[in-house]
SELONU-612803 format. One line per 4 residues: their letters; for each residue x negated, y negated, z negated of C-alpha. Coordinates in steps of 0.02 Angstrom, whole numbers, always signed. Layout:
a> X/Y/Z | ...
This chain:
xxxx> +0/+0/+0 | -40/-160/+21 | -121/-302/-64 | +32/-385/-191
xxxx> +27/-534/-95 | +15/-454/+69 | +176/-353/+44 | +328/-376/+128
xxxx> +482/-465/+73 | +577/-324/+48 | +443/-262/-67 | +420/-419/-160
xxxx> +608/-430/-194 | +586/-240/-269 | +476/-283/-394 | +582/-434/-462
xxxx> +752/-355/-455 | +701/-186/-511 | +661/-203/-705 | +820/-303/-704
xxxx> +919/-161/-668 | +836/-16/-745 | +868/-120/-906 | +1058/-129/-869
xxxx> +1082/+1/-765 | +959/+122/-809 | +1023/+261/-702 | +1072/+173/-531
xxxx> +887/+116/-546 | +817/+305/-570 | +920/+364/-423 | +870/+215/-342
xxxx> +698/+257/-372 | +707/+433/-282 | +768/+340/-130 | +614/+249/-124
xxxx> +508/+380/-142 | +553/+454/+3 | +567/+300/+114 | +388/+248/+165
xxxx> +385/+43/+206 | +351/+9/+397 | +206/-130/+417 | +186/-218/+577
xxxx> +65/-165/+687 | -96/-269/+724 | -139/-308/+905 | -284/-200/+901
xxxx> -188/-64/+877 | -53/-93/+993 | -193/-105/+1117 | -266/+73/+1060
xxxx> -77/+119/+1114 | -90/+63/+1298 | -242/+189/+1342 | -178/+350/+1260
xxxx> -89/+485/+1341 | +82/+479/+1242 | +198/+630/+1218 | +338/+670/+1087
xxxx> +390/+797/+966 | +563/+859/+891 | +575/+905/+736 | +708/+900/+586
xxxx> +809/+790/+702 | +686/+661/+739 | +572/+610/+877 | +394/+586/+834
xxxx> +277/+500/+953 | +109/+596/+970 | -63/+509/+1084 | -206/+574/+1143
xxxx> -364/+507/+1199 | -494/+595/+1292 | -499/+758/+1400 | -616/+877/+1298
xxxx> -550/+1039/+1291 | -565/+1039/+1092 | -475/+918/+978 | -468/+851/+820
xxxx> -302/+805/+764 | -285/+655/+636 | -157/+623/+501 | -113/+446/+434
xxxx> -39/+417/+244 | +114/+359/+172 | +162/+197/+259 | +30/+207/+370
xxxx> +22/+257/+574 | -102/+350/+696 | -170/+186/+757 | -228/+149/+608
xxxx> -374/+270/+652 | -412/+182/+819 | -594/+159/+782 | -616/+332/+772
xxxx> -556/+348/+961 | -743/+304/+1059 | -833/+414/+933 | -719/+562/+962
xxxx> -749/+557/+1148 | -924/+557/+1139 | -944/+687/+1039 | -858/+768/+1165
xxxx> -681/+799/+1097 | -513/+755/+1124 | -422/+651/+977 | -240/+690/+947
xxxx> -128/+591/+815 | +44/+573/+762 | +160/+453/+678 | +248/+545/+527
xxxx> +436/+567/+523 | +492/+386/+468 | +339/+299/+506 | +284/+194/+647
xxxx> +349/+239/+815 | +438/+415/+762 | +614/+410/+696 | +695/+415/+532
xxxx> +713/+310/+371 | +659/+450/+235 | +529/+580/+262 | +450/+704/+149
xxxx> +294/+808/+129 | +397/+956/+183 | +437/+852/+351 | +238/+817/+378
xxxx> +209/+1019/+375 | +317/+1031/+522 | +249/+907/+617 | +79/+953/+599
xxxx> +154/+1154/+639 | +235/+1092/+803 | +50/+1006/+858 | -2/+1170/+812
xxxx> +116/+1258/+930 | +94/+1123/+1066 | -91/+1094/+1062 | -177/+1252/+977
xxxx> -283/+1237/+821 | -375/+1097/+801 | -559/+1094/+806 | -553/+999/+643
xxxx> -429/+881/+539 | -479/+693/+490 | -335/+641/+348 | -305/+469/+259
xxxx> -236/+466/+92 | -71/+551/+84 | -96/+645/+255 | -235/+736/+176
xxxx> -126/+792/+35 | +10/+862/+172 | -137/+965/+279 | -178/+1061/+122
xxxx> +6/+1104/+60 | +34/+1155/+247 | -148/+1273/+224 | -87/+1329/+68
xxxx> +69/+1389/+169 | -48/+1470/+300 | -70/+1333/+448 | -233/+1375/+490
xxxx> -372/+1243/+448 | -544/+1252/+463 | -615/+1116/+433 | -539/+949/+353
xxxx> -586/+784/+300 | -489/+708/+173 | -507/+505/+169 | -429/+412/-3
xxxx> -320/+562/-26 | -233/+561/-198 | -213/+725/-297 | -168/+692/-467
xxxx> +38/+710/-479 | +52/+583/-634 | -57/+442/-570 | +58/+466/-397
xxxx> +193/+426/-483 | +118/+292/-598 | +60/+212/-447 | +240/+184/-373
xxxx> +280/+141/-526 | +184/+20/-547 | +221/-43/-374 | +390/-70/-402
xxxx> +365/-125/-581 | +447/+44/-644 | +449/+92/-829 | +395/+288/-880
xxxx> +588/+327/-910 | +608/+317/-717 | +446/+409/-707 | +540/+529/-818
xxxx> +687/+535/-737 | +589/+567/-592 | +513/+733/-635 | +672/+810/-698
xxxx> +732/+771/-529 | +595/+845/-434 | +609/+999/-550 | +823/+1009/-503
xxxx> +823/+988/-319 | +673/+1083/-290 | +635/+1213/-428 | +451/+1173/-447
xxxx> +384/+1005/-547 | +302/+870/-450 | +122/+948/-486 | +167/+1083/-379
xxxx> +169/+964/-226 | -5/+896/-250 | -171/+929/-171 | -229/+969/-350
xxxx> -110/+1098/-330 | -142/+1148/-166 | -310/+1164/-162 | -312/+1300/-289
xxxx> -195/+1420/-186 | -246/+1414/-13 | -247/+1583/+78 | -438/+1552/+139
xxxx> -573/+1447/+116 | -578/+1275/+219 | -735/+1169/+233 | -667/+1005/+140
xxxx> -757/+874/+148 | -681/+708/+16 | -718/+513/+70 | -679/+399/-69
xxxx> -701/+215/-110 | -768/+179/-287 | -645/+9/-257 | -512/+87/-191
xxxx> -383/+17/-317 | -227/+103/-240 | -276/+278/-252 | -413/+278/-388
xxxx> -574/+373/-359 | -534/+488/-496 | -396/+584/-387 | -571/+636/-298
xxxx> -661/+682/-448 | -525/+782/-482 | -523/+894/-329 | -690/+919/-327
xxxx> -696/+985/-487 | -565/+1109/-439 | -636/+1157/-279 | -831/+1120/-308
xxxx> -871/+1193/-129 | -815/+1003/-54 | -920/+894/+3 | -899/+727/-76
xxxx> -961/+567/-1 | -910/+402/-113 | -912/+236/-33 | -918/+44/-106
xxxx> -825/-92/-65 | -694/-16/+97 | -545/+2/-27 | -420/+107/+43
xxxx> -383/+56/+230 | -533/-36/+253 | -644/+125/+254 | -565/+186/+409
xxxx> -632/+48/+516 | -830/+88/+452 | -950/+149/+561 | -1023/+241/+440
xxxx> -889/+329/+383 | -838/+367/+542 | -1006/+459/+581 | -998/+561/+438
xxxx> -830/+620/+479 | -846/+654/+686 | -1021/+749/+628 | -936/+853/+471
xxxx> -823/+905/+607 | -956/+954/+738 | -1086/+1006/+639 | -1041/+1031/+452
xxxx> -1164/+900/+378 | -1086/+789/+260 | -1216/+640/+241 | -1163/+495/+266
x> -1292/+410/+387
């Protein structure tokens, strides 16, 4: 998310009206909270990235009812397939799109259900899996998988379900259930009785609590081993670099390459990073040059 004085209206008005009515209406405002959970904000999309648009081979997807617009750049005849986070797009990895090519691969990326240029108003982690299963069907298996922040987290509940991956990089991705939660909380200026409120929930219409739909979670029940490689920004301050501590420590075969002063969107557009992750992919080195 967004800088507090970069967000959008909408978002703005969320955070002054919401206290209000958890205080008088405690329960409207939990429910109210589940709906926003599962509706990721749409931010406009910079020029750069519209320009990314106009040299990709587009082509669509149907899933769950909705249409989700896919590109591709380059002809190689392997791929690596790229997943964007919550609120996010594929653009968003546009500077990844030269490197790709020359190291000799195609690049394929989607926007999620209810992001960007795909349709829908609510999505889901379940929703992501089936997306990234329909590539699958569509394209093969990917040569590797380059994920930011909440994208990583759906790649390794969709291994943990069998999707074959091999190798995945996993940029900003958070893994700790209670700080995910704290951090929309926080967001919308949320007390921990709608945090509450929230786990019961998950626990109701799903049968499993929310920790079972993290990559803390995930990681420790996949099928087979993937090569994981973690990116994290010390200043990332919406998905703290603990959430990376975290996995590593429960899956210490990662690599783990921690960055300074990118935050959490920011580190997709460095050149560095973006060497490390095309060459993890290729070769399996995980230094960040």
């Amino acid at each position: 998310m967004k800088q507090k004085n970069q967000a959008p209206l909408v978002l703005r008005i969320v955070r002054w009206i919401y206290p209000k009515v958890e205080r008088i209406a405690p329960f409207a405002a939990h429910w109210y909270f589940v709906r926003l959970f599962f509706t990721p904000l749409r931010f406009g999309t910079p020029e750069k990235e519209r320009k990314s648009e106009t040299f990709a081979d587009k082509f669509t997807l149907t899933m769950a009812g909705k249409k989700i617009q896919c590109y591709s750049w380059g002809t190689g005849s392997q791929y690596i397939l790229f997943v964007h986070g919550w609120a996010g797009r594929a653009t968003q990895f546009r500077r990844f799109v030269k490197p790709v090519i020359a190291a000799g691969y195609r690049m394929i990326a989607f926007d999620g259900p209810a992001h960007g240029n795909s349709e829908g108003r609510h999505t889901s982690i379940l929703e992501f899996e089936e997306a990234l299963k329909k590539i699958y069907d569509l394209r093969g298996t990917p040569a590797g998988i380059i994920a930011h922040s909440f994208g990583g987290g759906a790649v390794l509940f969709a291994a943990m379900n069998g999707l074959p991956v091999d190798k995945l990089v996993n940029i900003g991705t958070p893994t700790i259930g209670d700080e995910i939660i704290n951090t929309y909380l926080r967001t919308i200026h949320g007390s921990s009785a709608t945090g509450a409120f929230f786990k019961s929930y998950m626990i109701r219409k799903y049968g499993k609590p929310f920790d079972a739909f993290t990559s803390l979670h995930f990681v420790k029940h996949l099928p087979r081993p993937v090569s994981l490689l973690l990116v994290h920004d010390e200043d990332d301050k919406e998905v703290v670099i603990r959430h990376a501590e975290a996995l590593v420590s429960a899956y210490p075969q990662a690599g783990f390459i921690r960055t300074q002063r990118l935050g959490h969107t920011r580190i997709l557009k460095d050149d560095a990073v973006i060497r490390a992750c095309v060459t993890f992919i290729r070769e399996g080195s995980s230094r960040l040059q």
